[in-house]
N, C-alpha and C positions, 0 to 999 in steps of 0.2 A: 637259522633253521626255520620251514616254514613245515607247520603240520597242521592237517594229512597232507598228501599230496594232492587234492584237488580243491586245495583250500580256495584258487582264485575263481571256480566256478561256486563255490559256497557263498561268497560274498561279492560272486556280481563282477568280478574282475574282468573278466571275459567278456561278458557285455562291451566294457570302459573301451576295453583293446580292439573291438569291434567294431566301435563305432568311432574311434580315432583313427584305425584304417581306412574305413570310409573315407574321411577326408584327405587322406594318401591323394597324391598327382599321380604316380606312378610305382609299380612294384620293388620300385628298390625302396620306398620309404615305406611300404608293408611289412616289407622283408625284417626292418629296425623295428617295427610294432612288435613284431613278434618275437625280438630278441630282447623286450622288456621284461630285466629281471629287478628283484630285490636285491638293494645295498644297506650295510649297516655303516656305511663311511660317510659320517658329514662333510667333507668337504667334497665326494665325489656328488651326493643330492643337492648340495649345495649348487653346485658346476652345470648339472643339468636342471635344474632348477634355475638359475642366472641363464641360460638360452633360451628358456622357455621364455621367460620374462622380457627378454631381450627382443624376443621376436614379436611379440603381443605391440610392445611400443612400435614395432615397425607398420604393424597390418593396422595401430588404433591413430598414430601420429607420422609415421612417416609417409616418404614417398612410393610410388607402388613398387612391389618388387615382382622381378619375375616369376611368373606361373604358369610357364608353358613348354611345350619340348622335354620332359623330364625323361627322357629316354636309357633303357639300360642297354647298353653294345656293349658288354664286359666279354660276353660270349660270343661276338662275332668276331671280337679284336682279338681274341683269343687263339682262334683258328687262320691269324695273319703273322702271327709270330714264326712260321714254318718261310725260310725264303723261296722266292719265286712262285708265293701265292697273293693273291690282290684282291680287293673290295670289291665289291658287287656295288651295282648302280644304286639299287637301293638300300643299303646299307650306308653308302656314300652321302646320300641324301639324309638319311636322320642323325648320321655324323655331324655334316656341317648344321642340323638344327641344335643340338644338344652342345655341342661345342661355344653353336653363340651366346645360348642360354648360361653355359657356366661363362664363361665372358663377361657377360652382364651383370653376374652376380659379383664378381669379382669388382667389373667397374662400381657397381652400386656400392659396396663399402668400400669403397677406395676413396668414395665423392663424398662419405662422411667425417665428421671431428674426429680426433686420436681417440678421445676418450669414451666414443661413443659403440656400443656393444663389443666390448673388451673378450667375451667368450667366444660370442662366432668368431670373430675375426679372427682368436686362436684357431680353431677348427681350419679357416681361410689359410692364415700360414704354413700348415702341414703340407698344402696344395701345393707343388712344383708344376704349372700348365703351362704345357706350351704353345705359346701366344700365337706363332704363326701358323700355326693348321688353319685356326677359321679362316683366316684368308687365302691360303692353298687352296681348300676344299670352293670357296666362292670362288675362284678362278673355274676352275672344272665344273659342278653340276649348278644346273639355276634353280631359279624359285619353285618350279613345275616337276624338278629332278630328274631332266633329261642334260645329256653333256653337251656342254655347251662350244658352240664351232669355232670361235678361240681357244679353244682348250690346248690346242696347237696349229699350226698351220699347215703341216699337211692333212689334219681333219678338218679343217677349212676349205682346201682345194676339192680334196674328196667331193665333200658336200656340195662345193659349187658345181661340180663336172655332175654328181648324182640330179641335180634340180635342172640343170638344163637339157640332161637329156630325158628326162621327164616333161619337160615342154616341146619337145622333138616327137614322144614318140605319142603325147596329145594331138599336135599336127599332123603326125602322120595321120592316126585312127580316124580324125575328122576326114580327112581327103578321103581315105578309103571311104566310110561311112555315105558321103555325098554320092559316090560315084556310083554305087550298091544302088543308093535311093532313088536314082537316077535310074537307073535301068530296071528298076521291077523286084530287086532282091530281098527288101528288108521290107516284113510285115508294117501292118497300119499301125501308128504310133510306138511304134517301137524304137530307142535310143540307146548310145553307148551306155555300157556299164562293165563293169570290174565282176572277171572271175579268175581264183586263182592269184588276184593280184595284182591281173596285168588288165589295161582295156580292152574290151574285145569288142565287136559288131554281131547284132544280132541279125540271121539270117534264114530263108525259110529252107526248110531240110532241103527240099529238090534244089537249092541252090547252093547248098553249101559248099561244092568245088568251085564257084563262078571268080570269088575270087585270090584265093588260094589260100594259104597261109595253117594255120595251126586250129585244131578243132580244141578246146578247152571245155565245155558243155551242153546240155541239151536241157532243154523247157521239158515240166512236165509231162505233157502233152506229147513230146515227141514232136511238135510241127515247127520247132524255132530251134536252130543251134548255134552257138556262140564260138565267132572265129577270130581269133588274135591275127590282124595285119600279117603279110608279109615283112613290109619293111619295119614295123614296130616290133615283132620277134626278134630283130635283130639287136635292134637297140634295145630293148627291155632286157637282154641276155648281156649285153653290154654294162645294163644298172646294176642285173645280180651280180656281176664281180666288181663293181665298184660300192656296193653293199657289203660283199665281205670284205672288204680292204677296208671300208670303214670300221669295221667291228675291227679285224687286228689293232688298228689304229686306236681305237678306244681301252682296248685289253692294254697296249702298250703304255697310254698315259695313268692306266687307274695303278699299272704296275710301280710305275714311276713315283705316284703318290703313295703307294703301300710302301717303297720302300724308304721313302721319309718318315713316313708313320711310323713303319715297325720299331724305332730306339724310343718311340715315347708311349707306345705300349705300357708300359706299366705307372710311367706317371698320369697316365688317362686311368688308369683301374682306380687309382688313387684319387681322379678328379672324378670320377664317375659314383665312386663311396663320399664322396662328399656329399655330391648333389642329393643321393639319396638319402646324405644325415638331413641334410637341409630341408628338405621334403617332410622328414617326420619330425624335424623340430616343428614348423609350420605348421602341421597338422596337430600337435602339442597346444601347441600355440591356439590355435582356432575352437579345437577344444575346452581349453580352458576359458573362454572367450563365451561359448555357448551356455556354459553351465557355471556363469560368475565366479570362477573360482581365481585364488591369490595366491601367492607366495607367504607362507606366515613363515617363524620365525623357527629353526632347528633349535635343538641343545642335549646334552645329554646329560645333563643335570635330571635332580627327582622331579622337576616342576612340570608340572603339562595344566594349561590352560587353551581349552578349544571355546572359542567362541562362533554365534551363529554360524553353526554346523549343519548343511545342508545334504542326503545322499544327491550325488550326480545323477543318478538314473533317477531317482526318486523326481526331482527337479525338473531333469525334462520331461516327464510325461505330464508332470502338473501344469507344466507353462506351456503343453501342448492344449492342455483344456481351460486355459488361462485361469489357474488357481493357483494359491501360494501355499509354497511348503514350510510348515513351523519350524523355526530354526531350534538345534540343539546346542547350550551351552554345559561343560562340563569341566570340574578341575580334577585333577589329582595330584596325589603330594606325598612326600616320605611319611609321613603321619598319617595318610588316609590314600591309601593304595590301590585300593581293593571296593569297587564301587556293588552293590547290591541292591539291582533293581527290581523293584514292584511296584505291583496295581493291576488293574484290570484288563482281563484279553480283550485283544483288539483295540488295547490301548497305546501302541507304540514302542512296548520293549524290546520287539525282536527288533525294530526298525534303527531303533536307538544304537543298540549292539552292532549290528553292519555296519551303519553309517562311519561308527567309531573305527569300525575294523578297516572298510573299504578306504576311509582316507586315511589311516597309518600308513596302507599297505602302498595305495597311490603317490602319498607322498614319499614313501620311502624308494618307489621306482622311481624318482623324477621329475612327477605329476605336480603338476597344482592343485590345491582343493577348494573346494567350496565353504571356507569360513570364510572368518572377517581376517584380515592383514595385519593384527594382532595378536593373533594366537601362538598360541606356543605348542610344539610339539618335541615329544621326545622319542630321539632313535633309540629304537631296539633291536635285540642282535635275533629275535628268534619272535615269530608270533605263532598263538596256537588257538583254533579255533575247535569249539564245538556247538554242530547248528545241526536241526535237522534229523532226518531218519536214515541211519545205516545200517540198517537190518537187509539179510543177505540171504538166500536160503542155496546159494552154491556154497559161499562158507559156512554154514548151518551158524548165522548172529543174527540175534534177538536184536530190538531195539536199544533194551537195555545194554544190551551184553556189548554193544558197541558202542553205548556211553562210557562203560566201566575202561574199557580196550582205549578211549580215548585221554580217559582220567590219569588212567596209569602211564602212557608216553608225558604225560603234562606233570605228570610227580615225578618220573628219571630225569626230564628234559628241563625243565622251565627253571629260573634262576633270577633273579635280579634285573637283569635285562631282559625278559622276557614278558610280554604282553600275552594274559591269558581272555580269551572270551568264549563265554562259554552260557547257553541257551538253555532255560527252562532246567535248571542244575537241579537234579535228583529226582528228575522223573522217569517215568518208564517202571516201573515196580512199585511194591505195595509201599505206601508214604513213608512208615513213622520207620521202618529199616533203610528205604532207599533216603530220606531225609538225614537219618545218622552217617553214612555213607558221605553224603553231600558234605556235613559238617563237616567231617573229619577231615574230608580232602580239603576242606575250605583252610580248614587249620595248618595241615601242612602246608599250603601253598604262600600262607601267611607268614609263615617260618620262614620259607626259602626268601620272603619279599618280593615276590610275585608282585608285580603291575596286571590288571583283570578289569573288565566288566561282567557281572553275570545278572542273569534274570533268574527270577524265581517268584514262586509260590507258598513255598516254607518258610514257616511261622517259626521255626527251629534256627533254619538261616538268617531271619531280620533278625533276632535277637543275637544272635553270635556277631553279627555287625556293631549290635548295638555296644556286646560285652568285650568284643575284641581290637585292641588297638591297632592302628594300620587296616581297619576295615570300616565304612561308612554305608549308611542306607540311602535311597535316592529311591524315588515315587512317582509314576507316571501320571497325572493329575487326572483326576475324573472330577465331572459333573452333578452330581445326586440329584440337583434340582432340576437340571434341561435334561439328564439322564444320557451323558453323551460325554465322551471322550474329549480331553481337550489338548493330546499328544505334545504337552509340556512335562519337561523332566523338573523335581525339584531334589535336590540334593539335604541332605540331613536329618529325614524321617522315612521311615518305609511306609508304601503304602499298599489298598487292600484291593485284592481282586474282585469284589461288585461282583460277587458271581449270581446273587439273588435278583440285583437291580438288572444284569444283563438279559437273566433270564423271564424279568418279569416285561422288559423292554419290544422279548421278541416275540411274545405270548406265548409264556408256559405256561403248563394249567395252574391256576392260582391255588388249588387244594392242595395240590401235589408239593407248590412253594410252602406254602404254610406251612405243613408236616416237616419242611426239611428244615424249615427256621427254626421248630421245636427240638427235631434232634440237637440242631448245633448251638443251641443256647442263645435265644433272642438279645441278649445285655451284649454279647459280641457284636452281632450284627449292627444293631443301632449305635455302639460307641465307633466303631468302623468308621460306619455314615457319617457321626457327628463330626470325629476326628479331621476327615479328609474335608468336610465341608467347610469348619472352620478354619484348614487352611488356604481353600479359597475363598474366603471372605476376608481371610488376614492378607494376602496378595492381593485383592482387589480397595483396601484401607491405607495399603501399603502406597498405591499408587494415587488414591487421592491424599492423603500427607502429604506428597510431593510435590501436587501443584500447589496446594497449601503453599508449604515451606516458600517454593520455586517465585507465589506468587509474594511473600512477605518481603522475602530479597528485594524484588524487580521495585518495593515500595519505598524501602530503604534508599535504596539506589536513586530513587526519583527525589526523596526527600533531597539526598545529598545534593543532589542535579539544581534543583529549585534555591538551597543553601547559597551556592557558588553563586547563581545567576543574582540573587539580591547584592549579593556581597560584590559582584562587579556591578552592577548598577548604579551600586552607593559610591563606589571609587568616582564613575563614569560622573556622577553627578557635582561630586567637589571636584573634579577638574573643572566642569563646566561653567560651575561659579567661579571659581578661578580663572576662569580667563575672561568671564564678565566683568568682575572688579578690574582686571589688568588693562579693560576697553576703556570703564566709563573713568578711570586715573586718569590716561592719552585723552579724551574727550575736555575732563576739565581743563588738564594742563593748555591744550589747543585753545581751551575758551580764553584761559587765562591771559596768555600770549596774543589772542585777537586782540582784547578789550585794554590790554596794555600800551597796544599799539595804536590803536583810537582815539585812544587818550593824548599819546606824546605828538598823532599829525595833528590834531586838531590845535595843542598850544603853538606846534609850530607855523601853524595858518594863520596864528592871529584872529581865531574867530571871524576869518572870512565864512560869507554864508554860503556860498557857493564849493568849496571845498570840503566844509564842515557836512554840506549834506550828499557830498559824494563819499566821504568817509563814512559817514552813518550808515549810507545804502551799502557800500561794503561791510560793514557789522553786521547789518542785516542777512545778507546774503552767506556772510561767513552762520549766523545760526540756524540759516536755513538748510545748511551741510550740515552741521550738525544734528539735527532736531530729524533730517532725513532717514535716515540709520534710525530711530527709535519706532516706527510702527513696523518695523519688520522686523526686530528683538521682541517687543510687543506681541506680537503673531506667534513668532516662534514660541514664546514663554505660555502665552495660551496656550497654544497647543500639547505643550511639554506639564501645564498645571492640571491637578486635580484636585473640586473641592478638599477638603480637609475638616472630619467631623469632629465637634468641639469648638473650634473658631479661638478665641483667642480666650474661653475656659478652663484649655489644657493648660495645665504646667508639668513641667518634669520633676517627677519625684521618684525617684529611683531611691532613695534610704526608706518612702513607705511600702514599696511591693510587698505583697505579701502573697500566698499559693491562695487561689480564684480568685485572684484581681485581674480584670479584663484590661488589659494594655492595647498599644499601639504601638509599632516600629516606628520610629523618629525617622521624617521623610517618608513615609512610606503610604499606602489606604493600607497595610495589613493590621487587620484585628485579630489577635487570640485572648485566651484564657493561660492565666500561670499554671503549670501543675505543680511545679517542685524548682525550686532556688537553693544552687549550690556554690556557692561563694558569690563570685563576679557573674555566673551566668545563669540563666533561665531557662527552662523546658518549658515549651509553649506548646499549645495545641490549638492548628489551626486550621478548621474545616477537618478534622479528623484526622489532620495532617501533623505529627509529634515532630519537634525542630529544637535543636538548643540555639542561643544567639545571646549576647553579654547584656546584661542592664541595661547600661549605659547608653544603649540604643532603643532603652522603653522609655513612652511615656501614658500614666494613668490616663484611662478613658470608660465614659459611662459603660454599662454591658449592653452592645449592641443588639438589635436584632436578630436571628438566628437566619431570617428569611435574605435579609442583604447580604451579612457576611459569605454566608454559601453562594450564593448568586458572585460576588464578583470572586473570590477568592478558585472557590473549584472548579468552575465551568471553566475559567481560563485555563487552569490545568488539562482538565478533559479536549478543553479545543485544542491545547497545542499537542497531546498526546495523539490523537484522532491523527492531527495534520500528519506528525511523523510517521503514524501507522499507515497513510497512504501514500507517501513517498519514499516507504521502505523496498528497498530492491533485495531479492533472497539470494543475491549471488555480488560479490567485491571483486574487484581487478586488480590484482596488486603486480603485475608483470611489468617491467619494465622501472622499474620504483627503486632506489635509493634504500637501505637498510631502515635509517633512522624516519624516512617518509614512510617508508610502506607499514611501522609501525603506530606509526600517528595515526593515518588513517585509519590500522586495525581497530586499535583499542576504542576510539570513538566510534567505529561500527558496532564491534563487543557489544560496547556500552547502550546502545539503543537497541539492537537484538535482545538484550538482557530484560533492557525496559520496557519491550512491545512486547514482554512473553512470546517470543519468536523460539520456535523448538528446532528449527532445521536451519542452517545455513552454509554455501558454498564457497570457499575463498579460493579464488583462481591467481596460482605464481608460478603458472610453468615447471616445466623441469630442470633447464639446464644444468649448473652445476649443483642443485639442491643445496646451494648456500641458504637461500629466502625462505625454503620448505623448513628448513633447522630453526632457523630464529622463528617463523611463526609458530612451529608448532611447540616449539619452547615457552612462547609464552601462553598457549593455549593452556599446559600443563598447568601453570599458576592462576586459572581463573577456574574456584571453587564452581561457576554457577553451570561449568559445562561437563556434562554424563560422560562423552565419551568421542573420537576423531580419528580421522581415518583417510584413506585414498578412497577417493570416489571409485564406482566402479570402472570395468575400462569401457564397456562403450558410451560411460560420461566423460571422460578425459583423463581416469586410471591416478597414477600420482602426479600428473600436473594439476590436479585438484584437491582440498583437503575439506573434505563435509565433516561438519562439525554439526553434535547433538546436544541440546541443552536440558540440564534437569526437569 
């Protein structure tokens, strides 16, 4: 049930449908605009909901689809089902355009995957078209939509006999014309030309018997009249009956294709309601496209969570003055039903209320709305609104008297499932009775479990929210300090309507304020003020804590990062000497085995001199390989050494550490200070940098200078942070990538977006079969340091995209 009955011009509906027709091709997809009603069937919103969607992916990622020829002939085809009636030429002609047009569409999801827009393609099935018309119809009329002179061959012959005696009775007229000018007949510059039809010769009146033939017209003037040949009267009378024979000829082929046509009459009425679903899904489509709106999530469960909630109309007009509209968030729940909003006029309540109303109602016809692709919304079977003035003086109603009139359909009608909203509740008569009034319906409607939004002013009403269960206060946030509206809802405290600060805003008399602050008791007003103010100083607290927090993480996180890279250093490091010793073993060994063998030629030469000193020069030569290879390990190990302070001072005492003994990491230049030792391991502080790492890997060292330690220790960190901060890209490619690859690479991007306090970023994986979309955003779920993710919008890449927000 939808109450009153013009509930969809109260909130704007009418508008929506107004300007979604706009984007209609043609009036068969107006026609479905207008047949937009409300459903309480989740799987029927669901269904037109899934095309709308469907179709968005085509106009933001597919190929182009057709948009032209959307022609209705329901009503010509109509008047052909009679036999022995036939097509008119031009009806013929937008036939075969609209025909190719469903064709094409037909081809176009034909040329896509199985699984690819599952809903239209149902719609597509219901179609029985028969395939051969467009090609009939292309035989008969052309591009220009005249019939074409194969269309058969005796309008072939026709034509050719009509165009040659058309060149006959041009020759004729000339020879006359010459023969006229020749003798004196036809005026100075005067030429054949066409009257009636046919060519004729212009001639001067006194001449007009000279050379016979047919009189057709006269010049203004009376001094020139215009004579059709003799012998082209003949033949031009000749053309007009091969004129009508072509027209029979024409009537008989269009007959011929009527009566092909007429058995698929009605599978055409049925291809023809297609094309016009197709039209207004598109224009669904394009809509929702204009005004960012998503697909969120149905249920009929008690949960409704709307997240930035935008009105559609509200939206376009802003982004026509390129300004941005405050989004509305809002929950409701079996526990908290019944939302009760306040604060100050012209601070957003009423707009709040529509918003809410306009996209139930939208969603529930089909529509997409303007939240986030998160939200939840719940079907209701019945919505009831109260906005506005319905005071009547044909039906002698007051303002009020048609609040009361709307109260009372809303206390027979409304139930469980039903969504009440309702505008400036218990105004219109004197307060503190029209206020009890308000209660009390608030009370019963709380009984029945009512789902509501309402605004108000009563001070009666915030506390009945406050005392009653399944009822909540929500607060449109104002300013004190800038003295300005800041069209943010806050849910959990009612707030006040500023009606002193509005009116001191817009200059009222200040004497006039003053008197009215005394009637109403100054200690109200000023805790008002205080109240509301310091909940925007606690929202504006709220949000630096965050970066706080957000930034204590990303330090954590860096510690960790720094933690690993020592600890693979040190690994990297005992290999390296290990395979140094494994060198200079093979080095001695080689020595040994030269110098062995030096030894046994030399006794075997007998101490000859001459073999002895060619032996020797090969020992020689053999250490000058070896010895070779040592200024470039030398090199290398430079390069690879850093002094080391202390020098051979240091010893390693790890049984004396004790908490501010300034260490040293063994291998390492890092100096800290102990803070605290818990068994085997140590919490160091280094450069302001807090780390745990085992004893066993300290050794005592004087307390350095505070000016060095930070000089080598932080700057390097800052330099390598910097470097990543400039090589950071805001958008990852993970298309095309392997499950366990495209995860490696996330989490290490995660991981430096986390570390550069990076608040936005983009991970691009396609759509296809949304396998890669599930696993990332599966593990997106388990990373504490991210707020919140989502589909980009569609005209960034819709869900081939997942934007992702960080605390």
């Amino acid at each position: 049930m939808i109450y009153p009955v013009n509930f969809e011009q109260k909130i704007g509906f009418d508008l929506i449908k107004q300007k979604i027709s706009q984007l209609c091709i043609s009036p068969m997809g107006q026609q479905f605009v207008e047949k937009i009603r409300f459903s309480s069937n989740p799987e029927q919103i669901t269904k037109l909901l899934d095309q709308s969607s469907e179709f968005i992916n085509i106009i933001t990622t597919g190929k182009a689809f057709p948009a032209k020829d959307f022609i209705d002939l329901r009503e010509d085809l109509s008047q052909l089902k009679t036999p022995g009636s036939y097509i008119e030429k031009e009806i013929l002609f937008n036939l075969k355009a609209s025909l190719f047009t469903i064709s094409e569409i037909i081809s176009y999801f034909d040329e896509t995957d199985d699984e690819e827009y599952p809903e239209l393609k149902n719609l597509l099935y219901q179609v029985d078209f028969p395939s051969e018309l467009p090609a009939e119809a292309e035989k008969i009329i052309d591009e220009k939509g005249e019939i074409r002179d194969n269309a058969s061959s005796n309008l072939r012959n026709i034509r050719q006999s009509i165009e040659s005696r058309q060149k006959q009775v041009l020759r004729e007229t000339k020879k006359a014309f010459e023969a006229a000018k020749k003798s004196g007949y036809i005026p100075d510059n005067a030429e054949i030309t066409i009257r009636n039809g046919r060519s004729v010769i212009p001639l001067k009146v006194s001449e007009k018997r000279s050379i016979g033939g047919i009189i057709h017209d006269e010049s203004a003037t009376g001094q020139t009249v215009f004579v059709e040949a003799p012998m082209s009267f003949e033949i031009n009378n000749q053309i007009k009956e091969l004129e009508n024979e072509e027209r029979r000829e024409i009537i008989k082929i269009l007959l011929a294709f009527t009566d092909k046509l007429r058995p698929s009459i009605p599978d055409l009425f049925n291809a023809y309601r297609f094309l016009g679903l197709i039209d207004f899904i598109r224009a669904k489509a394009l809509f929702a496209i204009k005004t960012s709106a998503t697909q969120p999530t149905i249920t009929r469960s008690a949960e409704i969570d709307i997240a930035d909630a935008k009105h559609p109309l509200l939206y376009l007009t802003l982004k026509e003055q390129q300004k941005e509209v405050i989004p509305l968030d809002l929950e409701l729940s079996s526990e908290n039903r019944i939302l009760i909003i306040s604060g100050p006029n012209a601070g957003g309540k009423s707009v709040c209320l529509k918003t809410v109303g306009i996209l139930q109602y939208m969603l529930q016809c089909g529509l997409h709305v303007s939240t986030s692709p998160d939200s939840v919304f719940r079907i209701f079977d019945s919505l009831f609104i109260d906005i506005g003035d319905e005071q009547s003086l044909e039906n002698d109603l007051s303002t009020y008297s048609s609040h009361l009139l709307n109260m009372k359909q809303f206390l027979q009608n409304a139930n469980k499932n039903s969504l009440v909203l309702i505008d400036e509740f218990g105004t219109g008569t004197e307060p503190q009775l029209g206020g009890s009034i308000a209660e009390a319906t608030l009370e019963d409607l709380n009984k029945k479990e009512t789902y509501g939004v309402i605004t108000t002013h009563y001070t009666n009403i915030k506390l009945a929210a406050e005392r009653l269960p399944g009822l909540i206060n929500g607060a449109m946030l104002f300013d004190s300090k800038e003295m300005q509206p800041l069209y943010k809802l806050q849910i959990g405290k009612p707030g006040s309507s500023f009606a002193f600060e509005i009116a001191k805003k817009i200059g009222f008399p200040k004497h006039v304020l003053n008197r009215a602050k005394k009637k109403s008791g100054g200690k109200h007003v000023r805790f008002d003020q205080q109240l509301q103010q310091l909940e925007i100083d606690k929202i504006k607290l709220q949000k630096q804590q965050e970066k706080i927090d957000s930034t204590d993480v990303n330090l954590n996180r860096m510690i960790d990062k720094y933690n690993e890279l020592l600890t693979s250093i040190e690994k990297s490091k005992k290999q390296i000497i290990k395979e140094a010793n494994e060198k200079a073993l093979t080095i001695i060994e080689s020595s040994n085995r030269a110098v062995e063998k030096t030894i046994r030629e030399i006794k075997e030469a007998e101490a000859d001199k001459n073999k002895t000193r060619e032996i020797r020069k090969r020992l020689v030569q053999k250490k000058e390989e070896l010895l070779s290879e040592k200024p470039e390990k030398d090199e290398k190990k430079k390069r690879k050494e850093k002094p080391v302070t202390g020098g051979d001072n240091e010893k390693k005492q790890t049984g004396s550490l004790t908490k501010g003994s300034f260490v040293k990491i063994e291998d390492s230049n890092i100096i800290g200070e102990i803070i605290s030792i818990e068994g085997e391991d140590a919490v160091l502080n280094v450069n302001d940098v807090v780390f745990k790492t085992s004893t066993s890997k300290l050794v005592a060292t004087p307390q350095p200078k505070q000016k060095n330690v930070r000089k080598k220790g932080y700057s390097d960190i800052v330099s390598d942070i910097n470097l990543k901060a400039a090589n950071f890209q805001l958008q990852i490619d993970l298309r095309g990538k392997r499950a366990e690859e495209a995860m490696s690479m996330l989490q290490k991007y995660i991981d430096e977006a986390i570390l550069l306090n990076i608040k936005e970023i983009s991970i691009l994986h396609g759509k296809g079969y949304g396998i890669l979309r599930e696993i990332i955003r599966e593990y997106l779920h388990s990373v504490d340091e991210i707020q919140k993710f989502g589909d980009a919008p569609i005209d960034m890449g819709g869900a081939g995209i997942t934007r992702v927000y960080f605390r």
